[in-house]
C-alpha positions as CSV (number, residue, x, y, z in Angstrom):
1,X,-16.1,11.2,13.1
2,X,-19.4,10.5,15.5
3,X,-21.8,8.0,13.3
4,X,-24.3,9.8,12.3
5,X,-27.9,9.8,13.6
6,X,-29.6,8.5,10.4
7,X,-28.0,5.5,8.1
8,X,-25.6,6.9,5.4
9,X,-25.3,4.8,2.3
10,X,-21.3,4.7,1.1
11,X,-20.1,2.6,-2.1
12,X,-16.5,1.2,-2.1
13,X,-15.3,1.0,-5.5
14,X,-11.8,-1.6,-5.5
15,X,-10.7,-4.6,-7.3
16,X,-8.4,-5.1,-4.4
17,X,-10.2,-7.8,-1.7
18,X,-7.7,-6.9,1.1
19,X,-8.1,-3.3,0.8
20,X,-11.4,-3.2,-0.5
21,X,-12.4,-5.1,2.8
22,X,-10.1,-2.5,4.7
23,X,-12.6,0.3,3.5
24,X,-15.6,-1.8,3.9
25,X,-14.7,-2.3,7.6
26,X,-13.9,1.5,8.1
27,X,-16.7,3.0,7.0
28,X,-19.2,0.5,8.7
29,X,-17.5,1.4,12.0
30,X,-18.4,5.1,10.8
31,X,-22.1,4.3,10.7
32,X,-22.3,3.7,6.9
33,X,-24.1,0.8,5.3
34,X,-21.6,-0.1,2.8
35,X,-22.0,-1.7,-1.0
36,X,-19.3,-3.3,-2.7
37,X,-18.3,-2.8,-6.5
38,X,-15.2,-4.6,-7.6
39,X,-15.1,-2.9,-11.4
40,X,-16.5,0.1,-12.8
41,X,-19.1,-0.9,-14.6
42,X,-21.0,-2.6,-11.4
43,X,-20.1,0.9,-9.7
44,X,-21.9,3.3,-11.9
45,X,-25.0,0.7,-12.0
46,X,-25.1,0.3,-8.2
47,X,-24.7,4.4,-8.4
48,X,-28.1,5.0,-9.7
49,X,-29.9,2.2,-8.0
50,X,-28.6,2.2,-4.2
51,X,-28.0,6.0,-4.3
52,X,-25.1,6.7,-1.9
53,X,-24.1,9.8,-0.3
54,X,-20.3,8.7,-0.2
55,X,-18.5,6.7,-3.2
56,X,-14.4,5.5,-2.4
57,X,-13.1,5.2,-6.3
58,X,-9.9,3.4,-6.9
59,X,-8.3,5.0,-10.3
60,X,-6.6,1.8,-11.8
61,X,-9.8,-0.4,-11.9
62,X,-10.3,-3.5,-14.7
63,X,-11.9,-2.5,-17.4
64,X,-13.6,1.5,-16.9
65,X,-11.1,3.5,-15.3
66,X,-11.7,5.0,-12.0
67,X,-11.9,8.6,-14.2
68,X,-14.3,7.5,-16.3
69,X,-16.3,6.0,-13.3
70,X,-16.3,9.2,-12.1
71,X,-17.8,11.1,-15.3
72,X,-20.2,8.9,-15.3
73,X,-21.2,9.0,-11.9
74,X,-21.5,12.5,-12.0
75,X,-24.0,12.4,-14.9
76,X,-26.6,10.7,-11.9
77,X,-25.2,11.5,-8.5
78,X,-23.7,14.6,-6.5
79,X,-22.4,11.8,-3.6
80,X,-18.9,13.0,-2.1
81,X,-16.6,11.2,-4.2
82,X,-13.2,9.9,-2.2
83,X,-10.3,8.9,-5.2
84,X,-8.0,6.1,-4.1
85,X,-4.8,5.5,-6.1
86,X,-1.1,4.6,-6.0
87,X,-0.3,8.1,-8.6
88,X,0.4,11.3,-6.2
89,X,1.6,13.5,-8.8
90,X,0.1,16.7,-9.3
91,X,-1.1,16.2,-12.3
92,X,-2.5,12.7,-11.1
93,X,-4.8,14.4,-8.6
94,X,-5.8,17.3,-10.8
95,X,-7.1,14.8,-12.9
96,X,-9.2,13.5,-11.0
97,X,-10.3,16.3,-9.2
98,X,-10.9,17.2,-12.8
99,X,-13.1,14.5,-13.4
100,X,-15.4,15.3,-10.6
101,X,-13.9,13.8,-7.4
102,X,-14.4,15.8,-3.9
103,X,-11.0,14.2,-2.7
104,X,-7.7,12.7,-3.5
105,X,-6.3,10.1,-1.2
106,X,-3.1,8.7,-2.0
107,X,-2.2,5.0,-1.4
108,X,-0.8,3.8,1.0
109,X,-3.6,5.4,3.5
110,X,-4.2,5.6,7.7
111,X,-7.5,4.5,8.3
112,X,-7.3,7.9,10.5
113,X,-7.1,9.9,7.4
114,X,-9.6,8.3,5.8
115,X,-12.1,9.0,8.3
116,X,-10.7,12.8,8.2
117,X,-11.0,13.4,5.1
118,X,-14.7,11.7,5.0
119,X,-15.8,14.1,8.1
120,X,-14.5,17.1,6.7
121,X,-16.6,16.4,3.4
122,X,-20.2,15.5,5.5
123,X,-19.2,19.0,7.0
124,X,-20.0,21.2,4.0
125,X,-23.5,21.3,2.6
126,X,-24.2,18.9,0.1
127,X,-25.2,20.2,-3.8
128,X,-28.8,19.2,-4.6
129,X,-28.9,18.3,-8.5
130,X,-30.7,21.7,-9.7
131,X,-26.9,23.1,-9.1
132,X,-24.7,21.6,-11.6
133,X,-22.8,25.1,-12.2
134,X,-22.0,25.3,-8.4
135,X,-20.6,21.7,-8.5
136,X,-18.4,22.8,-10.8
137,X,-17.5,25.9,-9.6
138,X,-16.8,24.7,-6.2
139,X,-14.5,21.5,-8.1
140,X,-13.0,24.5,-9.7
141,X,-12.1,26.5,-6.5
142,X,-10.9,23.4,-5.1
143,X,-8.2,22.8,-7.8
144,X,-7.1,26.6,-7.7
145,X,-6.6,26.5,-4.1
146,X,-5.0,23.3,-4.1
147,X,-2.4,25.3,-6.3
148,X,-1.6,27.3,-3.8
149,X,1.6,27.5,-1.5
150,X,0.7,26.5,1.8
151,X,2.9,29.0,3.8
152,X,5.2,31.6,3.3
153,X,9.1,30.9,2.2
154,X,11.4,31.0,5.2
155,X,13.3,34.0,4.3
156,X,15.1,35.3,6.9
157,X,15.0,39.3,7.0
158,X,11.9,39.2,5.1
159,X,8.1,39.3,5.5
160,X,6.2,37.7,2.4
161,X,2.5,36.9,2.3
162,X,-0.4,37.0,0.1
163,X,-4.5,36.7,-0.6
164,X,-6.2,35.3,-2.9
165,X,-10.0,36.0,-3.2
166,X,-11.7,34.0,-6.5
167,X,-14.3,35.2,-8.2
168,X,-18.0,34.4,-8.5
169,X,-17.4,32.7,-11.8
170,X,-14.0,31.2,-11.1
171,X,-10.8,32.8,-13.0
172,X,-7.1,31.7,-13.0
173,X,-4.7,33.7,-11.2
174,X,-2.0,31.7,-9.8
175,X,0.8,32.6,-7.4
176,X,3.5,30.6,-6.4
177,X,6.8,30.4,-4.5
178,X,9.9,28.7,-3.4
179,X,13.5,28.9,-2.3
180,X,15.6,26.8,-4.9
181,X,19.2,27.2,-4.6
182,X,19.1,30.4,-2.1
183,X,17.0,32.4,-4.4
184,X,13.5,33.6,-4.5
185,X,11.6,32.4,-7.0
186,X,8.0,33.7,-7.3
187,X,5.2,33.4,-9.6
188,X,2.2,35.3,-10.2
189,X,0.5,34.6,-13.4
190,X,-3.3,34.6,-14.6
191,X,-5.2,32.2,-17.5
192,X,-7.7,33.8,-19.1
193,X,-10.7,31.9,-19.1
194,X,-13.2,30.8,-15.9
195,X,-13.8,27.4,-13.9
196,X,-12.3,24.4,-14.0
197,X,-10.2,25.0,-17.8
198,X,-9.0,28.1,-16.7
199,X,-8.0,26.3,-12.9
200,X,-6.3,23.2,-15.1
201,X,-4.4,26.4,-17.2
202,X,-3.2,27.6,-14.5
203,X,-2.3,24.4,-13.0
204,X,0.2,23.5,-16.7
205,X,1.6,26.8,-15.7
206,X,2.7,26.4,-12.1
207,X,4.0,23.2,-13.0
208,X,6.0,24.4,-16.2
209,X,7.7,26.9,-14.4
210,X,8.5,25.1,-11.6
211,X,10.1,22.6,-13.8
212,X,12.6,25.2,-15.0
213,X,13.9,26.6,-11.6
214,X,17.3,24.7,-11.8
215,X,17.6,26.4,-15.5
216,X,20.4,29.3,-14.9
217,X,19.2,32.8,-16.5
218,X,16.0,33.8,-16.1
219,X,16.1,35.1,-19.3
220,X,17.0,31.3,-21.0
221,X,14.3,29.6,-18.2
222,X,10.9,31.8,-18.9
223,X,11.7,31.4,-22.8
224,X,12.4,27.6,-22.3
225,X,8.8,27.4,-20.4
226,X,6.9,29.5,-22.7
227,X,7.6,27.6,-25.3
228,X,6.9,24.2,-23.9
229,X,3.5,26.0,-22.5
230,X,2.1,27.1,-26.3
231,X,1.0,24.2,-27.6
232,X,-1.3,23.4,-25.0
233,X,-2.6,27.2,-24.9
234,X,-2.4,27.3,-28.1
235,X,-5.2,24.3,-28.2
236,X,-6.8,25.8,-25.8
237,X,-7.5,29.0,-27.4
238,X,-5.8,30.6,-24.2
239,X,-3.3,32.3,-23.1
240,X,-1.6,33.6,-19.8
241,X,0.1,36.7,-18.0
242,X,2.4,36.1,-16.5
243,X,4.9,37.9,-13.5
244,X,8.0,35.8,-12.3
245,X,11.3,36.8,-10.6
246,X,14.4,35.7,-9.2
247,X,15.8,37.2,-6.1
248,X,18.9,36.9,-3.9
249,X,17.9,37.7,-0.4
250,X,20.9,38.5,0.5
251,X,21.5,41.6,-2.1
252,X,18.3,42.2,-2.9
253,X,19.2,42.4,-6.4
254,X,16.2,40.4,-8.3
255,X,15.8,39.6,-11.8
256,X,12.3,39.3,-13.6
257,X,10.2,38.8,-16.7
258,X,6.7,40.7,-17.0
259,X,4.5,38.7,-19.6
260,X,1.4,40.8,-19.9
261,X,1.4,41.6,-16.4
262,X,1.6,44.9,-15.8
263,X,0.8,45.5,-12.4
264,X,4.2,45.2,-10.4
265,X,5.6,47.9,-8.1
266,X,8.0,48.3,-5.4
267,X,7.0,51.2,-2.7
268,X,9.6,52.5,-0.4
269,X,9.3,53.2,3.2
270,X,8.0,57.0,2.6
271,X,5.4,55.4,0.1
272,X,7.1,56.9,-2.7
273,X,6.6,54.1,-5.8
274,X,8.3,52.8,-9.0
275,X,6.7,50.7,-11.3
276,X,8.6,47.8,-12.6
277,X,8.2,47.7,-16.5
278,X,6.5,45.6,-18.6
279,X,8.7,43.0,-20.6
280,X,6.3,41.4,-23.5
281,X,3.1,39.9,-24.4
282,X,1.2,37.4,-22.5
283,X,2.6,33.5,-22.5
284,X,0.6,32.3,-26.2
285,X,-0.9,35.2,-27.1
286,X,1.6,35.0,-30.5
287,X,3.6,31.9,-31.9
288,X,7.4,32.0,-31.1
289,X,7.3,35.3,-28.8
290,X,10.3,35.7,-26.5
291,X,11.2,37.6,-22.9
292,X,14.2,39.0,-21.7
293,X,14.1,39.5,-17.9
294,X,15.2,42.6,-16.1
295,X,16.5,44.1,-13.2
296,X,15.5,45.6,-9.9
297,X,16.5,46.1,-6.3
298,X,14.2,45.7,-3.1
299,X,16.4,47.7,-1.1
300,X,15.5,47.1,2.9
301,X,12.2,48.7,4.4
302,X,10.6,48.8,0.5
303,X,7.9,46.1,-0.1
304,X,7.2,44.5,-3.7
305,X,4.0,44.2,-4.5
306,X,2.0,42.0,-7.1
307,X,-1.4,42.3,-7.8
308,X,-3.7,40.7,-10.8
309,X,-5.9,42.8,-12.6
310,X,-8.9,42.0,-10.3
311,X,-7.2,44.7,-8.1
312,X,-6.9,47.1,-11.1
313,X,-10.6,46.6,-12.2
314,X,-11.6,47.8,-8.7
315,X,-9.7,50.8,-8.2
316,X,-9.8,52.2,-12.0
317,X,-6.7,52.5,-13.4
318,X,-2.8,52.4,-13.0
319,X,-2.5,55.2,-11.6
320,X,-5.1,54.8,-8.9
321,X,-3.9,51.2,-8.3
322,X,-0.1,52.7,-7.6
323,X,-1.3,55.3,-5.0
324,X,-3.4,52.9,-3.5
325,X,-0.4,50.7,-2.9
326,X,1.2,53.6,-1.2
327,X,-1.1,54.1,1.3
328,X,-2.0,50.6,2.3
329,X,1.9,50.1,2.6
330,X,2.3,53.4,4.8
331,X,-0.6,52.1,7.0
332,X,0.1,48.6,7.2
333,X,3.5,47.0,9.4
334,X,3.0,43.2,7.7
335,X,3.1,41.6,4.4
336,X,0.2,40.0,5.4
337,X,-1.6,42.8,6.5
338,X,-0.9,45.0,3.1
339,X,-2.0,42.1,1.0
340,X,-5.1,41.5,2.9
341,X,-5.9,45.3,2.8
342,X,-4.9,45.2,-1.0
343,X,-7.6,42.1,-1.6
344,X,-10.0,43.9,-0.1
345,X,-10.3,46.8,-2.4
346,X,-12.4,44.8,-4.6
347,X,-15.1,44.2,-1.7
348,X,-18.0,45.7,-2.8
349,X,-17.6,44.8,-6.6
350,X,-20.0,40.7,-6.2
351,X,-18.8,40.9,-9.9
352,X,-15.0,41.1,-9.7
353,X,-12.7,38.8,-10.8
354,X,-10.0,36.8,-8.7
355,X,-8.4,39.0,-6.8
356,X,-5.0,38.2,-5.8
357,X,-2.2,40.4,-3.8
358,X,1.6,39.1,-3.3
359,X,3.8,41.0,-1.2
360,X,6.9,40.3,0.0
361,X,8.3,43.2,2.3
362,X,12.5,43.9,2.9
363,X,12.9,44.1,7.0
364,X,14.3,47.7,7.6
365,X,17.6,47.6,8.7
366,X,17.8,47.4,12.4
């Protein structure tokens, strides 16, 4: 990162001389003037009186917690706020991403990514203090995206893709997927709600399911997560749809469970369509509810296509949504390119809500 023309103002927040001298030494070489805090309680003073534009916040401070540094500092300050800690769980960094940080950064740390991750944040525009609902909103984008799968499963003989457009308020659709034990497992779910609880829903989702994958039967898995899911939503108030399925590439024979769902077809090469059936209520909509999964076949040169009811709130109905489907697939040659063109049905609604598309495509057979 160049040092910047005019003098930035960065606080390091660590009780930790060695590394707290590490970060000092980094970021003065970065053209920052750098103040020191070693607790919490020194941090959020030095906050409002030296005013930085950059605050590095270790999590397991003396005293205040970095979390709680962070709340506060929020109340007085929109500075970029870099977390520092030892934790690198998921639901460590949601936490604090929760709490207001910009960034996570996971001990031990390269002085190289430090300085990364500190350019990448001076390249968006800052959020002047009349804007407290887009700070949050963009906290809250950053914590659905970051639930996100990065790429594609390697699947040989198949295409899969997706795209994901949030709304202007924030909701919290969800996909994810994996290859656990030669199977397909993919997950497309939705928390009602907007910003950052509807983001953190989705986040207890992801994770519950994902924590069931070595479960055999879907059937026995989706019950087993739903019911470790209610409390929570049922605290919450919330609840979730919810679309997941198993799939053995090799047969294309997959199982799945439709929660509340309802959008979920599989078109065939001619762009004939069959809807997959709805299984149940949404994940905590009632106490005690349980699924039983079902059966399908993606037989090769048919696509299965997800979408979340973004999509359906665009085109009209179910009906509409299914022939729509039909001709994107009979136009399009790529997962990626269906999904994209799928997404982008909802273009000229600035109202709509996220708008996700998941499709994963059988190769025809050669």
């Amino acid at each position: 990162m160049a040092p910047p023309t005019t003098t930035r103002h960065a606080l390091v927040v660590e009780d930790d001389e060695d590394i707290r001298s590490l970060l000092v030494h980094t970021l003065n070489k970065e053209g920052f003037t750098v103040t020191e805090a070693p607790t919490g309680s020194l941090a959020v003073e030095l906050v409002q009186s030296v005013e930085p534009e950059l605050v590095t916040l270790d999590v397991q401070l003396p005293g205040m917690n970095g979390l709680e540094v962070c709340r506060q500092v929020r109340e007085h300050s929109n500075a970029y706020v870099v977390m520092i800690s030892a934790r690198s769980t998921e639901t460590d960094k949601l936490a604090g991403l929760e709490a207001g940080a910009d960034d996570y950064l996971t001990k031990p740390f390269s002085t190289r990514e430090l300085r990364a991750r500190v350019a990448a944040l001076f390249r968006r525009p800052r959020t002047t203090d009349s804007a407290p609902e887009q700070t949050e909103r963009e906290r809250a984008v950053e914590v659905q995206r970051g639930l996100l799968p990065n790429a594609p499963p390697d699947l040989p003989g198949y295409d899969v893709a997706a795209a994901f457009q949030p709304s202007r308020l924030v909701g919290g659709d969800l996909y994810d997927w994996y290859v656990e034990s030669g199977q397909l497992h993919l997950t497309l779910a939705d928390a009602m709600g907007k910003g950052m609880g509807a983001a953190m829903i989705a986040a207890s989702v992801r994770a519950t399911f994902r924590s069931v994958a070595m479960m055999p039967g879907l059937t026995n898995a989706f019950n087993h997560a739903a019911a470790a899911l209610s409390s929570a939503l049922e605290s919450s108030g919330s609840y979730s749809t919810v679309f997941t399925i198993r799939m053995n590439p090799a047969s294309g024979r997959l199982s799945y469970v439709d929660a509340g769902h309802g959008i979920a077809a599989i078109v065939s090469a001619d762009g004939s369509t069959r809807r997959l059936e709805p299984g149940g209520p949404p994940v905590g909509l009632w106490f005690e509810d349980q699924w039983e999964a079902l059966r399908a076949d993606l037989f090769p040169g048919e696509s299965l296509i997800l979408v979340s009811d973004g999509v359906l709130d665009a085109v009209g109905d179910l009906e509409d949504t299914q022939a729509a489907m039909s001709e994107i697939v009979l136009a399009n040659t790529t997962a990626q390119g269906i999904a994209d063109d799928l997404a982008r049905l909802a273009k000229d609604d600035p109202e709509h809500d996220d708008v996700t598309a998941v499709v994963v495509r059988r190769q025809p057979e050669s």
